[in-house]
ZASE-476742 format. One record per residue (C-alpha): x, y, z; residue number from 0; residue in one letter. Coordinates in Angstrom, 1 decimal. Layout:
<atoms>
- X,Y,Z,NUM,a
...
</atoms>
This chain:
<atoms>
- -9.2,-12.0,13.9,0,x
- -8.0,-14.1,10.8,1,x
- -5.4,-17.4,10.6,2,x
- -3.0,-14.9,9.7,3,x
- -3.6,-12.0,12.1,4,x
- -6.1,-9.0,12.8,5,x
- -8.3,-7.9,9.9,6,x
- -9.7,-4.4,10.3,7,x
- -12.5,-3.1,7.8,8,x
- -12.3,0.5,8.1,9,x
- -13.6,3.6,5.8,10,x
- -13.2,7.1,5.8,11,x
- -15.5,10.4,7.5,12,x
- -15.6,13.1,5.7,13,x
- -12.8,14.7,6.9,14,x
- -10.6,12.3,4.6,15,x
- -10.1,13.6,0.7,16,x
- -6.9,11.9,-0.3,17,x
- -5.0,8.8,-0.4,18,x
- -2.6,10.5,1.5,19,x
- -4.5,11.7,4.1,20,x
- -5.9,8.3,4.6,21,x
- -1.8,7.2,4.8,22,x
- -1.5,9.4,7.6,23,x
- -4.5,8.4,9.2,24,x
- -3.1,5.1,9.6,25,x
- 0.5,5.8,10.5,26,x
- -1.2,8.0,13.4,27,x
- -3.6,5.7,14.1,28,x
- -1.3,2.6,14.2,29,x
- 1.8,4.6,16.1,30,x
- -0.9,5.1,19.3,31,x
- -0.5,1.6,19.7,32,x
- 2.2,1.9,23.2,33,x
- 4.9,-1.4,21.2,34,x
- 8.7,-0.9,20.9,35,x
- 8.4,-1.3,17.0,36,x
- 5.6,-0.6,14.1,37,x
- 6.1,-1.8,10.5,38,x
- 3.5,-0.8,7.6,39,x
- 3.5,-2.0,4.0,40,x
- 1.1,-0.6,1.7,41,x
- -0.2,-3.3,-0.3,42,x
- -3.1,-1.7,-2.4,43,x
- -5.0,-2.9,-5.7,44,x
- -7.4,-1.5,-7.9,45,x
- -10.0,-2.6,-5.5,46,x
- -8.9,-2.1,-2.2,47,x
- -6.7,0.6,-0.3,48,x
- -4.6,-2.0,2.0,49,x
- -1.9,-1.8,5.0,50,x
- -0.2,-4.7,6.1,51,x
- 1.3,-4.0,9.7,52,x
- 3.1,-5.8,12.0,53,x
- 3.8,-4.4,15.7,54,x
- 5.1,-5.4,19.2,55,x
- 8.4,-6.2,20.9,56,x
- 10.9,-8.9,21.9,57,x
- 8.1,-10.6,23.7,58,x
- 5.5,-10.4,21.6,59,x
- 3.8,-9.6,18.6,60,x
- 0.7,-8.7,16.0,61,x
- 0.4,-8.8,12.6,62,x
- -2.7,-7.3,10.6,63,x
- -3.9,-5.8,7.7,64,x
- -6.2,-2.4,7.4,65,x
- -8.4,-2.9,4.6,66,x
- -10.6,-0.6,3.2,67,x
- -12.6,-1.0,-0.2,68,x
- -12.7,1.3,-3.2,69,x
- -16.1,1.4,-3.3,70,x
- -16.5,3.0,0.2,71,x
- -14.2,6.0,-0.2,72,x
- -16.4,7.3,-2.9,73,x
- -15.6,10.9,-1.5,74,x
- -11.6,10.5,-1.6,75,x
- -9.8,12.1,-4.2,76,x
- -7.2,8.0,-5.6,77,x
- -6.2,9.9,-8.1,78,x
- -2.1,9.8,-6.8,79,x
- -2.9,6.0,-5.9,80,x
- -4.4,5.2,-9.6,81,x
- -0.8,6.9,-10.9,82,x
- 1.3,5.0,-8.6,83,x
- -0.6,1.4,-9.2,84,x
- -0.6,2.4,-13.6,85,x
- 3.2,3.2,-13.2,86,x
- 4.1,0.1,-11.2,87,x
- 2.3,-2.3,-13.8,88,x
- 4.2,-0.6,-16.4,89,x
- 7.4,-1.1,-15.3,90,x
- 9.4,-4.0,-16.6,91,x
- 10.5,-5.9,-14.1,92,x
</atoms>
């Protein structure tokens, strides 16, 4: 638990190869939670693979973050994350 919410560490078993595999893993994951609504933003770097979230219902709430750092997920194939963060920072805004 942080000021701003829940903060789960996670990494991946072996089972996990791809940036989108480890997507679905947490869209699965965080739809198991029994809420009336589940949001998800993907907020990675070039360091860490990141989901914001933010679940509940009209009575209540959570907000968190999924973090999970490069470093760890030495056996998953960022490839189509590299791409996607290279092609965002070269887009003039």
């Amino acid at each position: 638990m942080t000021s701003t919410g829940i903060e789960i560490r996670a990494t991946t078993g072996e089972d996990i190869a791809s940036w989108a595999e480890i997507t679905h893993a947490v869209s699965s994951l965080l739809g198991q939670v029994a809420e009336e609504f589940l949001v998800i933003v993907p907020k990675h770097t070039h360091e860490t693979v990141r989901y914001w979230f933010m679940t509940g219902s009209q009575m209540h709430g959570h907000l968190g973050e999924i973090v999970m750092e490069r470093q760890a997920l030495q056996c998953v194939d960022l490839s189509a994350l590299d791409k996607m963060l290279s092609d965002v920072e070269e887009t003039p805004w």
